[in-house]
Residue, then its C-alpha position, 0 to 999 in steps of 0.5 A: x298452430x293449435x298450441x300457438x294460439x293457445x299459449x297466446x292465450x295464455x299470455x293474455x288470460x293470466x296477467x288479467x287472471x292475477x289481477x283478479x286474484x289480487x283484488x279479490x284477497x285485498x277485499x278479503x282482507x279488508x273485511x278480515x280488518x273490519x271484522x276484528x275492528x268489529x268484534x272489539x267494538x263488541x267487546x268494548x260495548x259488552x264490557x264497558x271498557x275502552x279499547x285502542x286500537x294501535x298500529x302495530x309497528x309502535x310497541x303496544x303498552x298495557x290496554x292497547x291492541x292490535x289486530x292479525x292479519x294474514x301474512x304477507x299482509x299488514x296494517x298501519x294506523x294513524x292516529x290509534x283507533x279509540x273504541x269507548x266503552x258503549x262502542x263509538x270509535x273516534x275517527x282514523x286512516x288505515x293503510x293495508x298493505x302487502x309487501x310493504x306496498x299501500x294497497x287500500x287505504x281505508x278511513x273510520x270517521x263514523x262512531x259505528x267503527x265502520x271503515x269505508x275505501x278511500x278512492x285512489x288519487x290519479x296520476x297526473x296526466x302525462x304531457x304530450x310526447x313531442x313529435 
């Protein structure tokens, strides 16, 4: 009976236990993305130079980068992140993903470089089943 209702528990822990480790590596990754993203604005303040910052599915060219970030996680960004020499950035969207699935879409519309998570839309509601 006792291990009955152990592993009752178990059942219900681990998927909500899953989930939590989930989100908290998204959010890890997340500021990961900002803190490369920072440290280039850095870079572009303290050097004078412009930097851009490009997807990286598209071949970078000569002056255009592209961050690292853990496995199996990547990016996409649309348009390129444009850092200009004292560090503003121009606005863009960024996806991250994990196993080619949108897990966080995040938006860059201030000069600061500062990426903020954009809300999920909802499903649409269902219709009513018919009885």
């Amino acid at each position: 009976m006792v291990l009955a209702i152990f592993a009752l528990a178990a059942a219900v822990i681990m998927p909500s236990t899953s989930r939590m480790l989930d989100q908290a590596t998204a959010h890890a990754v997340f500021f990961e993305f900002q803190r490369q993203v920072s440290d280039l604005r850095r870079e572009a303040n303290r050097t004078g130079e412009a930097i851009r910052l490009v997807d990286p599915a598209a071949t970078p060219s000569e002056g255009e980068r592209t961050v690292t970030l853990r496995e199996p996680w990547r990016y996409t960004l649309a348009p390129a992140l444009d850092i200009a020499p004292g560090g503003s950035c121009s606005p863009t969207t960024a996806n991250l993903l994990k196993d080619d699935r949108v897990v966080m879409t995040l938006r860059a519309q201030d000069a600061d470089c500062r990426f903020i998570r954009q809300a999920t839309t909802a499903a649409p509601p269902r219709e009513p089943s018919p009885r």
